[in-house]
CHARMM internal coordinates of N, CA and C (Angstrom, degrees):
IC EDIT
DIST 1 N 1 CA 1.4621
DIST 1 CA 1 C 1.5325
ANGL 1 N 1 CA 1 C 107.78
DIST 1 C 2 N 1.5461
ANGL 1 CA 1 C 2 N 130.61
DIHE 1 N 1 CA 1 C 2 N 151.13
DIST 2 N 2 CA 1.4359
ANGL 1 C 2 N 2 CA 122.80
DIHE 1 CA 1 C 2 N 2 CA -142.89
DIST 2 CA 2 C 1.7090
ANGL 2 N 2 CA 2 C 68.79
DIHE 1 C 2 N 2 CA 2 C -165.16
DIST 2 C 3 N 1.9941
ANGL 2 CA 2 C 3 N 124.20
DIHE 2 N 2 CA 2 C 3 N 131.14
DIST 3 N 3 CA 0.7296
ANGL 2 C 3 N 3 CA 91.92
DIHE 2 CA 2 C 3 N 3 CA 149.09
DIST 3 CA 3 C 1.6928
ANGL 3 N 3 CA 3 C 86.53
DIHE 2 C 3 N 3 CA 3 C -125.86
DIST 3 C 4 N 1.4580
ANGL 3 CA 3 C 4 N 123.07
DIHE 3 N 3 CA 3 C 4 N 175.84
DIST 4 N 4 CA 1.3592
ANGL 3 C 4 N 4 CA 150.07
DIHE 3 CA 3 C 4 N 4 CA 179.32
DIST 4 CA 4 C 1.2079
ANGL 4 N 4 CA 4 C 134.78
DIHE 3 C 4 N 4 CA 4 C -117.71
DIST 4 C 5 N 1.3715
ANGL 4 CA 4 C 5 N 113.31
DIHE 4 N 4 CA 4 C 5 N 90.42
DIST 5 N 5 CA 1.2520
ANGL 4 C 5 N 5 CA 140.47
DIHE 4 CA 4 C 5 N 5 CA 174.45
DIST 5 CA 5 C 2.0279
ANGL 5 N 5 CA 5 C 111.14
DIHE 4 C 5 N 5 CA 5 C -54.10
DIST 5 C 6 N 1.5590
ANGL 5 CA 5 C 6 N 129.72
DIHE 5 N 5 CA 5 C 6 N 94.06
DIST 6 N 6 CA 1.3625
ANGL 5 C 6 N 6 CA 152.18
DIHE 5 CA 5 C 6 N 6 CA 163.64
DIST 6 CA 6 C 2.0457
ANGL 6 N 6 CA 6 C 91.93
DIHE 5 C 6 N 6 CA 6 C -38.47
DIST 6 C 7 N 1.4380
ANGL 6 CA 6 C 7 N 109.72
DIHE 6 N 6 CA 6 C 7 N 147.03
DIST 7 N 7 CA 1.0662
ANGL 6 C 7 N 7 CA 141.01
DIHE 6 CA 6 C 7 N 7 CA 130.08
DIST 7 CA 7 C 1.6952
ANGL 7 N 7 CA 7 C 125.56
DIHE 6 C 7 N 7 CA 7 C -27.07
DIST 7 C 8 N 1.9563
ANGL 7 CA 7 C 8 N 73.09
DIHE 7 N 7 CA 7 C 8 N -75.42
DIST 8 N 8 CA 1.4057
ANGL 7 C 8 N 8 CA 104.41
DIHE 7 CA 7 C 8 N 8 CA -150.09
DIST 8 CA 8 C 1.7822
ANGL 8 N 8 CA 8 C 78.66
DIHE 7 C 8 N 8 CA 8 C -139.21
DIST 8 C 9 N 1.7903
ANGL 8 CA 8 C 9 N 101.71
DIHE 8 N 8 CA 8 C 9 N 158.23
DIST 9 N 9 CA 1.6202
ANGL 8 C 9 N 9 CA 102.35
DIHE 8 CA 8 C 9 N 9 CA 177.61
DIST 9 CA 9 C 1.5223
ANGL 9 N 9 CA 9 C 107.59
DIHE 8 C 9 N 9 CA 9 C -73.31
DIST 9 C 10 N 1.5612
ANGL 9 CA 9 C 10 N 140.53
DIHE 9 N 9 CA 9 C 10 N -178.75
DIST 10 N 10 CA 1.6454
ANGL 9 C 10 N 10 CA 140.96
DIHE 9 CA 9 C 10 N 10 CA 164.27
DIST 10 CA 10 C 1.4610
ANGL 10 N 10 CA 10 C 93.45
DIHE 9 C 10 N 10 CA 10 C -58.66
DIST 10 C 11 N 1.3883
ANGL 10 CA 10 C 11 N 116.82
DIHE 10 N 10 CA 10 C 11 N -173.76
DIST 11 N 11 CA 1.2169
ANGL 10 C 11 N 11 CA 141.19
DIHE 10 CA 10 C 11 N 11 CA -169.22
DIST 11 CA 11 C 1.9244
ANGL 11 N 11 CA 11 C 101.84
DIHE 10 C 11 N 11 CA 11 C -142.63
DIST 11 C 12 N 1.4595
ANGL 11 CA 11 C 12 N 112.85
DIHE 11 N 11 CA 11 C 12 N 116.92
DIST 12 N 12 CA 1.4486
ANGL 11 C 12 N 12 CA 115.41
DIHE 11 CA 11 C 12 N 12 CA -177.97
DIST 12 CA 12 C 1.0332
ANGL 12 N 12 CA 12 C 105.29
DIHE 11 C 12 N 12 CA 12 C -172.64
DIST 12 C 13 N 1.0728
ANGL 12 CA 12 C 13 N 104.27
DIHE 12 N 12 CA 12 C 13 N 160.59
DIST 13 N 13 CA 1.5802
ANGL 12 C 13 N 13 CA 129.94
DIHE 12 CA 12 C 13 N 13 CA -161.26
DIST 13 CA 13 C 1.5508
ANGL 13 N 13 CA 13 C 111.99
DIHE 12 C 13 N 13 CA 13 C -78.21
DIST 13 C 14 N 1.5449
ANGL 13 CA 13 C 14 N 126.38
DIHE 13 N 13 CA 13 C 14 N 126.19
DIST 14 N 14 CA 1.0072
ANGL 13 C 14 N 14 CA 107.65
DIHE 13 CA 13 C 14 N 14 CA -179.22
DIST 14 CA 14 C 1.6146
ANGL 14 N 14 CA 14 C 131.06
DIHE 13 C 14 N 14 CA 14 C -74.26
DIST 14 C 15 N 1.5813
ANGL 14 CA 14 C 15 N 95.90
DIHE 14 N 14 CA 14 C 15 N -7.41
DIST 15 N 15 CA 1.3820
ANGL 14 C 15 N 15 CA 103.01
DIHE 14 CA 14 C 15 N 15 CA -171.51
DIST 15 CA 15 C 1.8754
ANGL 15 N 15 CA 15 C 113.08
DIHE 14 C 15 N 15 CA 15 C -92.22
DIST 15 C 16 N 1.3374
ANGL 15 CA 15 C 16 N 103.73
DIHE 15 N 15 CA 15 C 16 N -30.65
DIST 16 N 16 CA 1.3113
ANGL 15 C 16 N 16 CA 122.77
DIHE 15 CA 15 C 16 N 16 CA -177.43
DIST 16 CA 16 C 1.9045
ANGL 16 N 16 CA 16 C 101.24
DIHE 15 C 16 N 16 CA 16 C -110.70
DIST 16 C 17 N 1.0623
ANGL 16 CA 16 C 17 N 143.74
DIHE 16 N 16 CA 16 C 17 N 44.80
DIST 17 N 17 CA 1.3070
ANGL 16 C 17 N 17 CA 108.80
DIHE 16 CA 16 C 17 N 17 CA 179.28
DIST 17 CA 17 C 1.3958
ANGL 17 N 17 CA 17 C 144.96
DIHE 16 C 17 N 17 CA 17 C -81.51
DIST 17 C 18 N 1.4025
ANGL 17 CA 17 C 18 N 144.88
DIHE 17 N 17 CA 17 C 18 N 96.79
DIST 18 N 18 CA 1.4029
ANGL 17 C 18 N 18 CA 153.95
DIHE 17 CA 17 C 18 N 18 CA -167.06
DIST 18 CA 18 C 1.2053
ANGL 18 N 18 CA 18 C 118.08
DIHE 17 C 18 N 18 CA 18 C -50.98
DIST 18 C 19 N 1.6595
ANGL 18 CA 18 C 19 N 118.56
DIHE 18 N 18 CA 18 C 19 N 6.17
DIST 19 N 19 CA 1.5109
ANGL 18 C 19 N 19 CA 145.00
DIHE 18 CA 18 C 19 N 19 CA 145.23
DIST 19 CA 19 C 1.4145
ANGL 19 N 19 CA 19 C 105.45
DIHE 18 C 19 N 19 CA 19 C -167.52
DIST 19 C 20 N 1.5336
ANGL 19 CA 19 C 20 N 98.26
DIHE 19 N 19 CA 19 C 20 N 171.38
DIST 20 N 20 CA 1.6673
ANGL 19 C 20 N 20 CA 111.55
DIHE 19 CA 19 C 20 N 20 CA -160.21
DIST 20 CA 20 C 1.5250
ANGL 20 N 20 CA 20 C 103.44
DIHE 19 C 20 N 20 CA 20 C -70.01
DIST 20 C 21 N 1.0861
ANGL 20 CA 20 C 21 N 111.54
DIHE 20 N 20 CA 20 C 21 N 151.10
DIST 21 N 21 CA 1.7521
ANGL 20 C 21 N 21 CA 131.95
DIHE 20 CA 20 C 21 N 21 CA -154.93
DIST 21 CA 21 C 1.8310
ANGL 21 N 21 CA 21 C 82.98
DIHE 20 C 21 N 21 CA 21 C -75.57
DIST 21 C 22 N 1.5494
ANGL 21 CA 21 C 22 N 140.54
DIHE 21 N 21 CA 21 C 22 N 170.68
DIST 22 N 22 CA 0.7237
ANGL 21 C 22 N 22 CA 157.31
DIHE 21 CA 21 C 22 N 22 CA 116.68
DIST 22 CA 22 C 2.2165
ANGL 22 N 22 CA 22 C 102.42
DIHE 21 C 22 N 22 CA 22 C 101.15
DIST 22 C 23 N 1.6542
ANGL 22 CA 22 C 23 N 93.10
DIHE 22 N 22 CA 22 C 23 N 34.40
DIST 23 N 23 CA 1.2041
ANGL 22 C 23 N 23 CA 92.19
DIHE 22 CA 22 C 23 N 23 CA -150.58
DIST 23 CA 23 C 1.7841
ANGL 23 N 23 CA 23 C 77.93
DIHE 22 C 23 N 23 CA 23 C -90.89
DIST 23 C 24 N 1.7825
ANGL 23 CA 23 C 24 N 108.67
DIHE 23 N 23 CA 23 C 24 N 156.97
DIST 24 N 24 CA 1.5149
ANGL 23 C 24 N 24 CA 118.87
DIHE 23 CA 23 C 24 N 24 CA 152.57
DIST 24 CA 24 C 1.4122
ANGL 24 N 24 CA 24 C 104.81
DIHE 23 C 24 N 24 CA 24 C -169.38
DIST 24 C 25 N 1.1976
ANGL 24 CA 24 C 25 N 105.75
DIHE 24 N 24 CA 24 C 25 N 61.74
DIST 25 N 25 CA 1.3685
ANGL 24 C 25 N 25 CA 121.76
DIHE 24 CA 24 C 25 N 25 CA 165.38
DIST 25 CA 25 C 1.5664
ANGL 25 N 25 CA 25 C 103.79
DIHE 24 C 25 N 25 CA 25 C -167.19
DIST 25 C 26 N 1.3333
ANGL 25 CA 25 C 26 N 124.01
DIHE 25 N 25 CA 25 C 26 N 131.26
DIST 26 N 26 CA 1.3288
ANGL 25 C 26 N 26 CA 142.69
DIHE 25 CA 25 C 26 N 26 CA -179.88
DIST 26 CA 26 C 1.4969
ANGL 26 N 26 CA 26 C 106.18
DIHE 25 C 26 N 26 CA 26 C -108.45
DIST 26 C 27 N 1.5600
ANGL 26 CA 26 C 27 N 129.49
DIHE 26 N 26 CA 26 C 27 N 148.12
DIST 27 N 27 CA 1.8914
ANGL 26 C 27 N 27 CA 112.97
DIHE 26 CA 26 C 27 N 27 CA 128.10
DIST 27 CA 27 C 1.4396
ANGL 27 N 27 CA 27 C 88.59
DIHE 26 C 27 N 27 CA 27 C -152.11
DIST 27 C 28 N 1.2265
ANGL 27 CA 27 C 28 N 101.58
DIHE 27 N 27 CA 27 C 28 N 158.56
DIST 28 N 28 CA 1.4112
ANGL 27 C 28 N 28 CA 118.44
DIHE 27 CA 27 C 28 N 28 CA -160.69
DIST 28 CA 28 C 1.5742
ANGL 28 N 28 CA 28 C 93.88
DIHE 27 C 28 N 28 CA 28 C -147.25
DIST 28 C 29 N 1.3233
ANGL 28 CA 28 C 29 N 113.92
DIHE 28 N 28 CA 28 C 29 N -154.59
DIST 29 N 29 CA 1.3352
ANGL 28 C 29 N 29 CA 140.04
DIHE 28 CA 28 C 29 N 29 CA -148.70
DIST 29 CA 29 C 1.9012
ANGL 29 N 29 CA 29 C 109.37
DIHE 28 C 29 N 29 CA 29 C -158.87
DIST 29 C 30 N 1.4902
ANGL 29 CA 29 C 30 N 152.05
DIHE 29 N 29 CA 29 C 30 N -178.84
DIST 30 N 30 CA 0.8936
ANGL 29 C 30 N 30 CA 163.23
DIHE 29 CA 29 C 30 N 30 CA -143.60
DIST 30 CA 30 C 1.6560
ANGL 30 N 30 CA 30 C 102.49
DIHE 29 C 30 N 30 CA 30 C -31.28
DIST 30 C 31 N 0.9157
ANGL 30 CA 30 C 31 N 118.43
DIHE 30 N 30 CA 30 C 31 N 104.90
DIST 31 N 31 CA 1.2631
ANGL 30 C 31 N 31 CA 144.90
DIHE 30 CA 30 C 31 N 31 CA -142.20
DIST 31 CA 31 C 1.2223
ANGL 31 N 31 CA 31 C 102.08
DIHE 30 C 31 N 31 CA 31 C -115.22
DIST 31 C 32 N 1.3585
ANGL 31 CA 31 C 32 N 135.82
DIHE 31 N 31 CA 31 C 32 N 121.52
DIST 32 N 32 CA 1.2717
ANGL 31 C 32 N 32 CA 124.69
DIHE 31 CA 31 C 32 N 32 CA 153.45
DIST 32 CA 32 C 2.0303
ANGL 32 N 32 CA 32 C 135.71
DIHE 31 C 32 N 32 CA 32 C -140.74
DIST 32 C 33 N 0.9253
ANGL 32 CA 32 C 33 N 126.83
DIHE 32 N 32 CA 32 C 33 N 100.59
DIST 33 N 33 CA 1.1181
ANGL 32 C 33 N 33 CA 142.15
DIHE 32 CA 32 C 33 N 33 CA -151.07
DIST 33 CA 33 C 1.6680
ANGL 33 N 33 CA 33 C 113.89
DIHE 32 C 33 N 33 CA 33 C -84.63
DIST 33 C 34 N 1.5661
ANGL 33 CA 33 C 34 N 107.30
DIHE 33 N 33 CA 33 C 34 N 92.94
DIST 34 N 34 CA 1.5636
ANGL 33 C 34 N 34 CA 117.33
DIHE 33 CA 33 C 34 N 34 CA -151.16
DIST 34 CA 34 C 1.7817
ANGL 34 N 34 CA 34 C 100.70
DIHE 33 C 34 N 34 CA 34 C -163.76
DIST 34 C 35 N 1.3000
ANGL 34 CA 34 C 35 N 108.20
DIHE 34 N 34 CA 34 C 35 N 151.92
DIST 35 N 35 CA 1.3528
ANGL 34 C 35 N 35 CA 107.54
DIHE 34 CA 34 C 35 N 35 CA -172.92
DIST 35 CA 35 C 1.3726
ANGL 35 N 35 CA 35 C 143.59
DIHE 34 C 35 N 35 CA 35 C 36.84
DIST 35 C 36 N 1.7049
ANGL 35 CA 35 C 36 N 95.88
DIHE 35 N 35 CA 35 C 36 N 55.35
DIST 36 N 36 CA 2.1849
ANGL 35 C 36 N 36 CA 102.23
DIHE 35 CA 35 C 36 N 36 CA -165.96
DIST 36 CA 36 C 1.5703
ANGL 36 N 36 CA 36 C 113.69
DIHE 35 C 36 N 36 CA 36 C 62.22
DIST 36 C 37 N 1.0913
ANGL 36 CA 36 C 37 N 114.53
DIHE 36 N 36 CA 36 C 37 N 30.95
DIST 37 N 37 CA 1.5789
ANGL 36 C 37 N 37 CA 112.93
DIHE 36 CA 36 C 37 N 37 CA 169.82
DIST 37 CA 37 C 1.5145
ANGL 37 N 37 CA 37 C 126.93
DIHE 36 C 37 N 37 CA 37 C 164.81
DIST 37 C 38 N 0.9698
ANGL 37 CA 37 C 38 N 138.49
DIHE 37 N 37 CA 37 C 38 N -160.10
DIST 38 N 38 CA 1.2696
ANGL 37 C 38 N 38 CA 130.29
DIHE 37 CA 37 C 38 N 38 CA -173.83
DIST 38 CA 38 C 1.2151
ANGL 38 N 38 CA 38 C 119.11
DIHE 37 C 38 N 38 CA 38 C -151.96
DIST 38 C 39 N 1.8793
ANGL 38 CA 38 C 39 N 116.68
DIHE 38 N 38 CA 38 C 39 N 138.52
DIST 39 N 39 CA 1.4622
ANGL 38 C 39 N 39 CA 119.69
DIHE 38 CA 38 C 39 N 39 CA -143.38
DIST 39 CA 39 C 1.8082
ANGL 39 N 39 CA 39 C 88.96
DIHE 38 C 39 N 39 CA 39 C -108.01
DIST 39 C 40 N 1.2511
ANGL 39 CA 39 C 40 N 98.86
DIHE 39 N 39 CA 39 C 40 N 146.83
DIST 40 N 40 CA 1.9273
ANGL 39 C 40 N 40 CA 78.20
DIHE 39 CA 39 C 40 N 40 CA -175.48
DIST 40 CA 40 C 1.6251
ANGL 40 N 40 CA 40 C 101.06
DIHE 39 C 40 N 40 CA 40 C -158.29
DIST 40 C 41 N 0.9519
ANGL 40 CA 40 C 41 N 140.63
DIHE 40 N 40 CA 40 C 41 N 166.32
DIST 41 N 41 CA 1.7388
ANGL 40 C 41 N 41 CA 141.42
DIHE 40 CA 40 C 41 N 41 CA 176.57
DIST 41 CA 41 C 1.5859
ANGL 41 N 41 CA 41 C 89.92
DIHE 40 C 41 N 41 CA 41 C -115.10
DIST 41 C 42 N 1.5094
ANGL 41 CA 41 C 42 N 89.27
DIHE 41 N 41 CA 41 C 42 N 113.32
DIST 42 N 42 CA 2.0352
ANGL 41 C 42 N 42 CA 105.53
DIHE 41 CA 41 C 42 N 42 CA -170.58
DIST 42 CA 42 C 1.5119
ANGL 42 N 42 CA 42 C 98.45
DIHE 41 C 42 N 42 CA 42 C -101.23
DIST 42 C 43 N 1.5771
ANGL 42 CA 42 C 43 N 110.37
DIHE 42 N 42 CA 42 C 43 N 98.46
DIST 43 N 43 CA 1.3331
ANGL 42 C 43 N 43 CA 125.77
DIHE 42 CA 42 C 43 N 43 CA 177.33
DIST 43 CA 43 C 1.4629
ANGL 43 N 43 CA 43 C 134.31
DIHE 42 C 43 N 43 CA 43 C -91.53
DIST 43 C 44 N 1.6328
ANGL 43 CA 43 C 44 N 117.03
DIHE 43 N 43 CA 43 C 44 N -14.49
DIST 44 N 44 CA 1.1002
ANGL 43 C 44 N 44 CA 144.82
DIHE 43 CA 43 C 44 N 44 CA 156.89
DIST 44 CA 44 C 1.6230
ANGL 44 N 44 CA 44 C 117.84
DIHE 43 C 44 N 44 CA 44 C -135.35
DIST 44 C 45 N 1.6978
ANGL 44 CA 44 C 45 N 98.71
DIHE 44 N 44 CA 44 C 45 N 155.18
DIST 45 N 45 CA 1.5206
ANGL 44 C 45 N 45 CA 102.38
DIHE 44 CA 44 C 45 N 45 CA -169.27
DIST 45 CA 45 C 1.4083
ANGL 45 N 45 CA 45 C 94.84
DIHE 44 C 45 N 45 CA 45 C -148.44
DIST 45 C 46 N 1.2368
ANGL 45 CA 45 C 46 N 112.42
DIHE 45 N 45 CA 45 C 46 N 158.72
DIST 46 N 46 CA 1.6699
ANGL 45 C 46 N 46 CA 123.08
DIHE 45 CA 45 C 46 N 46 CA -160.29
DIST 46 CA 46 C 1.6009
ANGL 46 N 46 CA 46 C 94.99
DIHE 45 C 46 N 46 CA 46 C -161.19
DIST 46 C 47 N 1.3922
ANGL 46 CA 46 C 47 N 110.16
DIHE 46 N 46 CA 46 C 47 N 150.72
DIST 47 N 47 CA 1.5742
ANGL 46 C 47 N 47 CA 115.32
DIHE 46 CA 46 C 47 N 47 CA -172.76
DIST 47 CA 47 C 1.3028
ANGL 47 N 47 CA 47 C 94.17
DIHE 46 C 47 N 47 CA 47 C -128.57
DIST 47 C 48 N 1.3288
ANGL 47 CA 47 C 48 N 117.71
DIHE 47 N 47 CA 47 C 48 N 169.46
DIST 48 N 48 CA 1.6506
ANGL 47 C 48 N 48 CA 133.03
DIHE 47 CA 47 C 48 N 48 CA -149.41
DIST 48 CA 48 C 1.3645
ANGL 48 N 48 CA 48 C 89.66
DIHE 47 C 48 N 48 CA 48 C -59.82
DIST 48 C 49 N 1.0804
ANGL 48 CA 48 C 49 N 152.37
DIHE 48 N 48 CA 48 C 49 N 7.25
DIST 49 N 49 CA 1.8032
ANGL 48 C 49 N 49 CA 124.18
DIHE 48 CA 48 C 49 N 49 CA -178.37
DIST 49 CA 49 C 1.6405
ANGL 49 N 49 CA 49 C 86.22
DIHE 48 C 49 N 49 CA 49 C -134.67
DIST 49 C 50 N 1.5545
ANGL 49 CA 49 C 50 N 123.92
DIHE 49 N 49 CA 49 C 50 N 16.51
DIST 50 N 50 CA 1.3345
ANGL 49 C 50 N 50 CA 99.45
DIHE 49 CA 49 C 50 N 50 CA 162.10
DIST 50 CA 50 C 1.6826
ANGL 50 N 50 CA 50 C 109.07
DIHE 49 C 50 N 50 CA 50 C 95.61
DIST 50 C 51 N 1.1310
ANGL 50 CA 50 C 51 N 112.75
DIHE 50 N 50 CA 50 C 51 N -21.88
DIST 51 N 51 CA 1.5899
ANGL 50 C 51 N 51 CA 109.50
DIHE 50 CA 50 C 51 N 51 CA -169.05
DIST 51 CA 51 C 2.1991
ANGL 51 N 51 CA 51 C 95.02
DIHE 50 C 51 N 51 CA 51 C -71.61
DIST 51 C 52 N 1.6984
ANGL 51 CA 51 C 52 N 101.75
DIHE 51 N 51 CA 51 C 52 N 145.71
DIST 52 N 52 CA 1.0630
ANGL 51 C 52 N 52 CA 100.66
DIHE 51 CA 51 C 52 N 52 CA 167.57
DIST 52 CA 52 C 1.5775
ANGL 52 N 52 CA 52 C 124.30
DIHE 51 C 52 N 52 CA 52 C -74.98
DIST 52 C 53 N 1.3125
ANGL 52 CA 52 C 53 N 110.13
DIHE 52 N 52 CA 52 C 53 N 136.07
DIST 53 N 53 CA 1.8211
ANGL 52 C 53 N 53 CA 113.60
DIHE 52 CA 52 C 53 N 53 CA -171.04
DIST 53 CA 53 C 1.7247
ANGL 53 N 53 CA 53 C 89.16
DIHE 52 C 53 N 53 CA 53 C -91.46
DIST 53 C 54 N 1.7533
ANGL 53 CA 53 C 54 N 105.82
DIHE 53 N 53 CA 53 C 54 N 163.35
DIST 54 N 54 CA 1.4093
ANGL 53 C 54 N 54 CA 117.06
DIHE 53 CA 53 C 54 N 54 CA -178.08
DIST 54 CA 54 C 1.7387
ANGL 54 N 54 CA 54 C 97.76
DIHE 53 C 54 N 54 CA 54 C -102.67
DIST 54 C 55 N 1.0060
ANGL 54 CA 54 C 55 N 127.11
DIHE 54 N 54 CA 54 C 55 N 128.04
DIST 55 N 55 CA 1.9273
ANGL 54 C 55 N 55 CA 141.51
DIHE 54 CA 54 C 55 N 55 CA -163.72
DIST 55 CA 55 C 1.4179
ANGL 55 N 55 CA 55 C 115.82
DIHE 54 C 55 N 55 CA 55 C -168.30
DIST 55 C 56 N 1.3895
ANGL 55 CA 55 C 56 N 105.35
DIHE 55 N 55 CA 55 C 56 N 154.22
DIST 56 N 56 CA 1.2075
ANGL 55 C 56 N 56 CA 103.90
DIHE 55 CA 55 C 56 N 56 CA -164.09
DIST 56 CA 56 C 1.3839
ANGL 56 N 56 CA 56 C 94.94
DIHE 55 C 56 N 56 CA 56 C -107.82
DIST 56 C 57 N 1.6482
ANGL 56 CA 56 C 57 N 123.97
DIHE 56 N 56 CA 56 C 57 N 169.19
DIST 57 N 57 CA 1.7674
ANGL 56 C 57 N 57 CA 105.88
DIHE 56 CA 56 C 57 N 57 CA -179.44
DIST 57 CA 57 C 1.2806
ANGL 57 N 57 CA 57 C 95.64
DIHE 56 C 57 N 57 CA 57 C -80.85
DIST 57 C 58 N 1.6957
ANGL 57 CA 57 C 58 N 114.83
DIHE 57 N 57 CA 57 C 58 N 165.65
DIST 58 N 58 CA 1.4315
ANGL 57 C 58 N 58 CA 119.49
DIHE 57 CA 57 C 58 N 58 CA -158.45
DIST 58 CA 58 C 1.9441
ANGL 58 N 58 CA 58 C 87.82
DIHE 57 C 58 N 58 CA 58 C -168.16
DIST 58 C 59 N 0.9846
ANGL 58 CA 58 C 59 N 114.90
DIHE 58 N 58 CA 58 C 59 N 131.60
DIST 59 N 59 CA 1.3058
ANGL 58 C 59 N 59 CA 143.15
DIHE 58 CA 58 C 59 N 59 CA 176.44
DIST 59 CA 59 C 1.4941
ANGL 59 N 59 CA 59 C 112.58
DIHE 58 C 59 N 59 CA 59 C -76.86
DIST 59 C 60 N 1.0941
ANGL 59 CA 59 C 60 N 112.52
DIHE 59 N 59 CA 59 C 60 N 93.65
DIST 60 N 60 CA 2.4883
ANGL 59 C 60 N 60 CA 105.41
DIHE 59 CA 59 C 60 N 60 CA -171.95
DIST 60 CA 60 C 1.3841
ANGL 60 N 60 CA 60 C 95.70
DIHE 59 C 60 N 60 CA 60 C -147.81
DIST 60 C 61 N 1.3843
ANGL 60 CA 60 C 61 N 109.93
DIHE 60 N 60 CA 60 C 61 N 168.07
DIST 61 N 61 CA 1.2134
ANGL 60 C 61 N 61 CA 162.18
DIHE 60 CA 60 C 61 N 61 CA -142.72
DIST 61 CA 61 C 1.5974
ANGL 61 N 61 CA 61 C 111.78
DIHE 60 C 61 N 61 CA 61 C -107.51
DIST 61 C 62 N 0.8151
ANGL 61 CA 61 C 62 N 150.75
DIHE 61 N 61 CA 61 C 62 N 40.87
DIST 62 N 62 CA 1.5605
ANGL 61 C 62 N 62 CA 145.60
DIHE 61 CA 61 C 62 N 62 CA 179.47
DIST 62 CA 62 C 1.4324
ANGL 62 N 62 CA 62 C 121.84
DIHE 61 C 62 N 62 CA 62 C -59.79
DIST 62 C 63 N 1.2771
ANGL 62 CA 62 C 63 N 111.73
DIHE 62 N 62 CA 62 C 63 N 97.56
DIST 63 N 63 CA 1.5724
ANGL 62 C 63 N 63 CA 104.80
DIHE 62 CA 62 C 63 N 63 CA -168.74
DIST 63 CA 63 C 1.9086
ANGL 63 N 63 CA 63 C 108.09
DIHE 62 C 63 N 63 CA 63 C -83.93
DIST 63 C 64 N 1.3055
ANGL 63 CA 63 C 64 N 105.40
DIHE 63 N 63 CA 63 C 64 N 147.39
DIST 64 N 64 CA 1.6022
ANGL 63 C 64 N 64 CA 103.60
DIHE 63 CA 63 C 64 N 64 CA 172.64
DIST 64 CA 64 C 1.1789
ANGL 64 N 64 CA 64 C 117.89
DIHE 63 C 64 N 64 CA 64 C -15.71
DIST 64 C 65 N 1.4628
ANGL 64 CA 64 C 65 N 101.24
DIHE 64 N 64 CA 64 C 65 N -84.64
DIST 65 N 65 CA 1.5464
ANGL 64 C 65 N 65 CA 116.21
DIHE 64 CA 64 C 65 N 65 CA -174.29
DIST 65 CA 65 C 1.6010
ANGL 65 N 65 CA 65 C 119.25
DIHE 64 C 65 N 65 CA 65 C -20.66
DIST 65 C 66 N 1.2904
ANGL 65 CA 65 C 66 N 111.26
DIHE 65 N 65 CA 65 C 66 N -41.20
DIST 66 N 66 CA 1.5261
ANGL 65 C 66 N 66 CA 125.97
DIHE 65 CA 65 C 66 N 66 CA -177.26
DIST 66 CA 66 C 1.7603
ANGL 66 N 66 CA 66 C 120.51
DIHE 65 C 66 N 66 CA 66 C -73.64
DIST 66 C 67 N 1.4676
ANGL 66 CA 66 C 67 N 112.85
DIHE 66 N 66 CA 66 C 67 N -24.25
DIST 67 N 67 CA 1.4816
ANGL 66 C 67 N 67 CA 129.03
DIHE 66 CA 66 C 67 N 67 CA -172.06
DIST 67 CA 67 C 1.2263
ANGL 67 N 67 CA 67 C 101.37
DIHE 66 C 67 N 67 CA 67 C -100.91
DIST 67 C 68 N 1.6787
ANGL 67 CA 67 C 68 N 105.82
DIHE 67 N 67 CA 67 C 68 N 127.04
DIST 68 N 68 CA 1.1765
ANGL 67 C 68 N 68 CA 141.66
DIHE 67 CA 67 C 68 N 68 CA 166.25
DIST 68 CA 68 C 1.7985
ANGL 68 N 68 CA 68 C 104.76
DIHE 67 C 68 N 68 CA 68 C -47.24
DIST 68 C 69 N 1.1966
ANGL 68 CA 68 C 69 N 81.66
DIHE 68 N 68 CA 68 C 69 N -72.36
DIST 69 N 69 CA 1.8034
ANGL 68 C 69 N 69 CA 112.07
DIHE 68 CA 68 C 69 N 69 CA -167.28
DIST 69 CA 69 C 1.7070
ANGL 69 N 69 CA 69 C 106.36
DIHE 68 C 69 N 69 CA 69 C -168.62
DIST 69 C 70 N 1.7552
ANGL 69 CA 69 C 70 N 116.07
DIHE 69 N 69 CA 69 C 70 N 173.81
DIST 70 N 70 CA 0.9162
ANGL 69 C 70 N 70 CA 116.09
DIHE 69 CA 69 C 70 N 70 CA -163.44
DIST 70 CA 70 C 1.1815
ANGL 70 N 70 CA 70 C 112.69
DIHE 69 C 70 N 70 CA 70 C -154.85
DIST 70 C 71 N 1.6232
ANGL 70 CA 70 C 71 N 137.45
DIHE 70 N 70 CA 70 C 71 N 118.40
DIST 71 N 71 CA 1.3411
ANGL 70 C 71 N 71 CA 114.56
DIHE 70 CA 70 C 71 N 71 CA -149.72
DIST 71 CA 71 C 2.0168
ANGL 71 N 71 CA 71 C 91.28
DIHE 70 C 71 N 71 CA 71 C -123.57
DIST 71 C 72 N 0.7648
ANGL 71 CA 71 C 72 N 129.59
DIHE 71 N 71 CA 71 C 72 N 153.11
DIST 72 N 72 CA 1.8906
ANGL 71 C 72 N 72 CA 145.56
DIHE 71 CA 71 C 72 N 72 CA -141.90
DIST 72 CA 72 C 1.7152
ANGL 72 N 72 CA 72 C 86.87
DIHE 71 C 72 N 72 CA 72 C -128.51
DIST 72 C 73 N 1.2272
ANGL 72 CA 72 C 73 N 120.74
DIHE 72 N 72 CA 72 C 73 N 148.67
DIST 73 N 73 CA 1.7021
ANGL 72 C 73 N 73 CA 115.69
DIHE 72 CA 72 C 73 N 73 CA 157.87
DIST 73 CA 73 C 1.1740
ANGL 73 N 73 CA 73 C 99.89
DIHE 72 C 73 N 73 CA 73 C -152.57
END
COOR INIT
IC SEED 1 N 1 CA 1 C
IC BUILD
């Protein structure tokens, strides 16, 4: 389990979103850390004060640039 601490929150649409609007916190599961970022199945999501967001798991791309930090358990 890997979770991932945002910069900055994702960027999505409020009408369509491909995860929950106001998200900047990730943790996921099969994790892999390759090509400026890290590939991960994002199974929970949390917004800057921590509250849990409602999402479905979703398979993405997190490039460096975008990660705070990243904590492993």
């Amino acid at each position: 389990m890997v979770t991932v601490y945002l910069k900055m929150r994702f960027f999505t649409f409020k009408d369509a979103p491909h995860l929950p609007p106001n998200t900047s916190v990730v943790s996921g599961s099969e994790a892999e850390w390759a090509n400026g970022g890290i590939t991960l199945t994002a199974e929970k999501f949390f917004n800057d004060d921590g509250k849990a967001l409602d999402g479905k798991p979703l398979r993405m791309f997190i490039p460096t640039s975008k990660i705070d930090h990243a904590v492993t358990e």
